[in-house]
NUDREN-841388 format. One record per residue (C-alpha): residue number from 1; residue in three letters; x, y, z. Coordinates in Angstrom, 2 decimals. Layout:
// NUDREN-841388
+-----+------+---------+---------+---------+
|  nr | rest |       x |       y |       z |
+-----+------+---------+---------+---------+
| NUM |  ALA |       X |       Y |       Z |
...
+-----+------+---------+---------+---------+
END
This chain:
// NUDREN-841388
+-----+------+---------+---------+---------+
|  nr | rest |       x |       y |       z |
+-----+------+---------+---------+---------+
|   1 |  UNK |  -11.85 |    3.98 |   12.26 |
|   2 |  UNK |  -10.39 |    1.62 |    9.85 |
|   3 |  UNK |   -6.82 |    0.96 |    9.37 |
|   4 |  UNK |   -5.55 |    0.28 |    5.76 |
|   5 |  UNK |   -2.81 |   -1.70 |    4.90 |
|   6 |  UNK |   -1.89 |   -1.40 |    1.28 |
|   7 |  UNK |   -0.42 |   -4.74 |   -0.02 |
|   8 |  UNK |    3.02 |   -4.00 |   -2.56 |
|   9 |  UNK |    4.97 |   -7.22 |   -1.94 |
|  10 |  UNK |    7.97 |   -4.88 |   -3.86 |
|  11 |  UNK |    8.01 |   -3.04 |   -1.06 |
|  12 |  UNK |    6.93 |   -5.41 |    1.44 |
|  13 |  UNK |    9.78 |   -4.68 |    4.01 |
|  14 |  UNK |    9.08 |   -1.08 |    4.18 |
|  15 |  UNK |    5.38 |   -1.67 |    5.79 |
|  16 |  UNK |    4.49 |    0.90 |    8.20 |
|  17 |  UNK |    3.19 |   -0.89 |   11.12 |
|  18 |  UNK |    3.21 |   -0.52 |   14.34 |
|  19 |  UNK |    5.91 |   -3.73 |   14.68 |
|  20 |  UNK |    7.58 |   -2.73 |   11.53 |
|  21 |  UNK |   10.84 |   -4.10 |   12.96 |
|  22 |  UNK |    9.32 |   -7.14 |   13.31 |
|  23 |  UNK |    8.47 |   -7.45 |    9.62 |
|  24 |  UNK |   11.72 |   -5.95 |    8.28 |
|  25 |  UNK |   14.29 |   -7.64 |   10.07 |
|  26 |  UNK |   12.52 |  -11.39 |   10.41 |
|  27 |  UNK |   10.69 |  -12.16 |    7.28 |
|  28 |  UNK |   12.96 |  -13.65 |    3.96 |
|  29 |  UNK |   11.23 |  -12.93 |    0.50 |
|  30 |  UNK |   11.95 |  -17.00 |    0.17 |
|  31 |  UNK |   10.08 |  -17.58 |    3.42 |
|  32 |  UNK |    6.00 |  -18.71 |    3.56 |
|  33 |  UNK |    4.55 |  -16.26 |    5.73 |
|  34 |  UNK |    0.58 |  -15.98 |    6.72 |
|  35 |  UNK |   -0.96 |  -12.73 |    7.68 |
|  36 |  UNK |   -3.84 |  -13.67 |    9.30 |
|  37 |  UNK |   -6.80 |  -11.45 |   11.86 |
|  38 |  UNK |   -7.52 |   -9.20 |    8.60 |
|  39 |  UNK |  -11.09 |   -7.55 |    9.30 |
|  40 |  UNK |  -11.53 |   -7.30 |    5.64 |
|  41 |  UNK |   -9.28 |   -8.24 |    2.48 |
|  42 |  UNK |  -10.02 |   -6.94 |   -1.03 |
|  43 |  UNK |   -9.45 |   -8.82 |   -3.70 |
|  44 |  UNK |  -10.82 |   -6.92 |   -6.88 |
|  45 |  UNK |  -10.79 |  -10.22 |   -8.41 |
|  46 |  UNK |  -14.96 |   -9.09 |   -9.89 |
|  47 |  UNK |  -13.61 |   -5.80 |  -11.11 |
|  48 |  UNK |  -10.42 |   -7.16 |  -12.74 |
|  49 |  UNK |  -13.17 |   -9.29 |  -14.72 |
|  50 |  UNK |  -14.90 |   -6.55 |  -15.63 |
|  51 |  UNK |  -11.59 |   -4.86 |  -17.09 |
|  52 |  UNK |  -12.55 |   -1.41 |  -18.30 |
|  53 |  UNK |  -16.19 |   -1.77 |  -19.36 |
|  54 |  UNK |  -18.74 |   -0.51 |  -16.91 |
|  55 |  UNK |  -19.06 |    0.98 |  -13.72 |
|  56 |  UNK |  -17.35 |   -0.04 |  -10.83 |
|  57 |  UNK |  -18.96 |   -0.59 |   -7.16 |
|  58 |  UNK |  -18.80 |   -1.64 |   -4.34 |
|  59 |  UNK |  -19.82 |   -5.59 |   -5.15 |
|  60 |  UNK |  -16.83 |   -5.40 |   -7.83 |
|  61 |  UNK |  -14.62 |   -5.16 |   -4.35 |
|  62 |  UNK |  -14.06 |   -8.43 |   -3.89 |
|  63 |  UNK |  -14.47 |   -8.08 |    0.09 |
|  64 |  UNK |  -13.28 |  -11.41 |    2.26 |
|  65 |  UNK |  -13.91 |  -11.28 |    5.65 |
|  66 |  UNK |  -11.96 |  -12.48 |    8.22 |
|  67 |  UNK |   -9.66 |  -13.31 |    5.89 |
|  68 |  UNK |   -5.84 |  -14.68 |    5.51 |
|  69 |  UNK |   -3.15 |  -14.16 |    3.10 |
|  70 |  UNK |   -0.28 |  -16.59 |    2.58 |
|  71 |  UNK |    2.92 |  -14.62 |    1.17 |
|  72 |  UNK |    5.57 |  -17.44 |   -0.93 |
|  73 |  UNK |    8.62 |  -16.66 |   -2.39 |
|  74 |  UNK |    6.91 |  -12.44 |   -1.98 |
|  75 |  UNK |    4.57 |  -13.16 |   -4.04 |
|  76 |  UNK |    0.96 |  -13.72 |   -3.16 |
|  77 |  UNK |    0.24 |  -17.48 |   -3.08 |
|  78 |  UNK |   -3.50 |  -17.67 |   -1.43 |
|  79 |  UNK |   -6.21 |  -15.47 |    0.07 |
|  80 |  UNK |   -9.25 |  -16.66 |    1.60 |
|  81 |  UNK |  -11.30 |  -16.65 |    4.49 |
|  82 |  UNK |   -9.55 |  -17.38 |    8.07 |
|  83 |  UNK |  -11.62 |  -20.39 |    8.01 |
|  84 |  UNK |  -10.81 |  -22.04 |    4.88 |
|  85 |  UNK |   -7.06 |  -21.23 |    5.17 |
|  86 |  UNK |   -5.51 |  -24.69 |    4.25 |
|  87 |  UNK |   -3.76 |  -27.51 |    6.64 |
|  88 |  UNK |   -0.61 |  -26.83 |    4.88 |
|  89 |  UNK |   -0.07 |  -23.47 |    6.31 |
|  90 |  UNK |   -1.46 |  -23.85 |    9.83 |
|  91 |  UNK |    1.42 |  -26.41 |   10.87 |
|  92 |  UNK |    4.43 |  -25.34 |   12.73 |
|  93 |  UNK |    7.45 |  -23.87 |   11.25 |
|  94 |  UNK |    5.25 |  -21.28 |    9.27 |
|  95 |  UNK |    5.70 |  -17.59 |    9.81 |
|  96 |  UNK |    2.27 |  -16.47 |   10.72 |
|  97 |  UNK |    1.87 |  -12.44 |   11.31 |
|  98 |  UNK |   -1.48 |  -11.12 |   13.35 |
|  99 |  UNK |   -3.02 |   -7.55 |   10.91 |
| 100 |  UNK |   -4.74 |   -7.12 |   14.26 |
| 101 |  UNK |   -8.23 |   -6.05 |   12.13 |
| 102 |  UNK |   -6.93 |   -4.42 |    9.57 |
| 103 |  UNK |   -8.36 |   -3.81 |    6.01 |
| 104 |  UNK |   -5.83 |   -4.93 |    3.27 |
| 105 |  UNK |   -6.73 |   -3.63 |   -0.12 |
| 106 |  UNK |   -3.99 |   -4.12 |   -3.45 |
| 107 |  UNK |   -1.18 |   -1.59 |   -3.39 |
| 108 |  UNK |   -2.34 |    1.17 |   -6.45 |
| 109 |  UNK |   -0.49 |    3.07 |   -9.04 |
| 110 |  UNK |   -2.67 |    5.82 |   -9.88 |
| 111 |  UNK |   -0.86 |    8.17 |  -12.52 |
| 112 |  UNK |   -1.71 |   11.43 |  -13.08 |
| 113 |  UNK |    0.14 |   14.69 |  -14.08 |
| 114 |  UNK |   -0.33 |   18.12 |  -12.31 |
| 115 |  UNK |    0.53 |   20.36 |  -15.83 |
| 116 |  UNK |    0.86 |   23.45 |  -13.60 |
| 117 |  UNK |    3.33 |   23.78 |  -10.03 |
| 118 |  UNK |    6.04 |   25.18 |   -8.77 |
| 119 |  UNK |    9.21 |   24.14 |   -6.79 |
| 120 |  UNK |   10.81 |   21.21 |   -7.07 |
| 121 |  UNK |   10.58 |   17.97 |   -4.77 |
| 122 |  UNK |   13.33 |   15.69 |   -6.48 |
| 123 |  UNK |   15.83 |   15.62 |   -3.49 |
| 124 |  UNK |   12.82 |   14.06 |   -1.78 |
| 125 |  UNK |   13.33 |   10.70 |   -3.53 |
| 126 |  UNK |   16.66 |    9.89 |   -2.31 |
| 127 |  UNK |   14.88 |   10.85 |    1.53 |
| 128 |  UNK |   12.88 |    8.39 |    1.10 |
| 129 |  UNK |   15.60 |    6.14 |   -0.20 |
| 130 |  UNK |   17.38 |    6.46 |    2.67 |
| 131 |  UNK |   14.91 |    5.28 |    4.98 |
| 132 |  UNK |   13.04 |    9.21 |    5.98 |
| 133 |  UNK |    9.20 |    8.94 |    6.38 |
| 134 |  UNK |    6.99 |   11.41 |    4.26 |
| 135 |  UNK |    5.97 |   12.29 |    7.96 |
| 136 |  UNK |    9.34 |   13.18 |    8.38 |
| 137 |  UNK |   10.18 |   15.04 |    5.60 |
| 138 |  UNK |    6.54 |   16.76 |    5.25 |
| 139 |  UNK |    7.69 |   17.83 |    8.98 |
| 140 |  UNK |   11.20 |   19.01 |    7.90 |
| 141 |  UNK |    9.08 |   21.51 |    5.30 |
| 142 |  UNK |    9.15 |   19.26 |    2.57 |
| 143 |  UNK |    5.90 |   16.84 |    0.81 |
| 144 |  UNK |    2.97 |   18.03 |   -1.14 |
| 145 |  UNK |    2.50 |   20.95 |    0.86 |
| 146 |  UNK |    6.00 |   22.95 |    0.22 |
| 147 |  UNK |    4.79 |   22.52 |   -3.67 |
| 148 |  UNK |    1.24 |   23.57 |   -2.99 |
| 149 |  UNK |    3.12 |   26.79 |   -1.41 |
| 150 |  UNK |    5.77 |   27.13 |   -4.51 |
| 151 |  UNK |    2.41 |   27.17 |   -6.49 |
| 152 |  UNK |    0.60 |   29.81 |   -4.65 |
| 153 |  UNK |    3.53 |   32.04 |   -4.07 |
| 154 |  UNK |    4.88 |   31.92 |   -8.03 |
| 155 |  UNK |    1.24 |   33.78 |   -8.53 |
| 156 |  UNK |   -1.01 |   33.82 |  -12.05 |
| 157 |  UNK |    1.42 |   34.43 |  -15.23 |
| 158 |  UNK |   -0.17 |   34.60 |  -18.41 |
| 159 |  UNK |    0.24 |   31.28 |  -20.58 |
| 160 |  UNK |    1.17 |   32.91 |  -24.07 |
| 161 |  UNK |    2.67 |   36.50 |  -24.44 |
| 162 |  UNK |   -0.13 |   39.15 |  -25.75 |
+-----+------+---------+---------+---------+
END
């Protein structure tokens, strides 16, 4: 099984690891930090090149095994292979996290409207704000799933009077 971990240093502190306490209560967005023992990093750095012309596969991935990441100031500063990680950031003082084999691919924003559902999730947002997993609110009846039943249960209407 691989583990993802989705990399969205705007919402770095809100990681869902394992040792998320570690993360959110130790790390300072002003801080260098390396995240090192990542099976595989993607980059996407051949597909980016590509921009929107042609298809993408899976050589446009941008795979780095073994890799390391070195987080400064939040933002992304290096990526590389374990093995070429620099001098710099391998001498004491530096945060340094373990991934412990994980896969890290770039956080995504994939938009896309659903033109037709019912019930309303809004009051889900400020869950979420408040710290409330979408485990824990798809477990309190809420998430995807109490729309997916709004949408079944408000049954087939006709879309223009005849």
């Amino acid at each position: 099984m691989i583990r993802y971990l989705t990399v969205n240093f705007l919402s770095y502190f809100r990681m869902n690891l394992p040792d998320a306490g570690l993360l959110s209560n130790s790390i300072r967005v002003s801080q260098t930090t390396v995240f090192f023992q990542i099976d595989k990093l993607l980059t996407l750095r051949p597909a980016a090149h590509k921009g929107a012309r042609g298809v993408i596969n899976e050589a446009d991935l941008g795979i780095i095994d073994d890799a390391a990441m070195v987080i400064k100031a939040g933002k992304i500063s290096w990526v590389g292979s374990t093995a070429d990680l620099p001098k710099i950031f391998q001498k004491k003082g530096i945060k340094r996290i373990s991934l412990k084999g994980r896969t890290v691919v770039p956080a995504f924003v994939e938009c896309h409207t659903h033109s037709v559902f019912a019930g309303n999730r809004a009051h889900e947002f400020e869950l979420r704000q408040q710290g409330m997993s979408y485990l824990e609110i798809s477990l309190k009846g809420g998430g995807i799933l109490s729309t997916v039943r709004a949408t079944r249960a408000a049954g087939k209407r006709p879309s223009t009077p005849h």
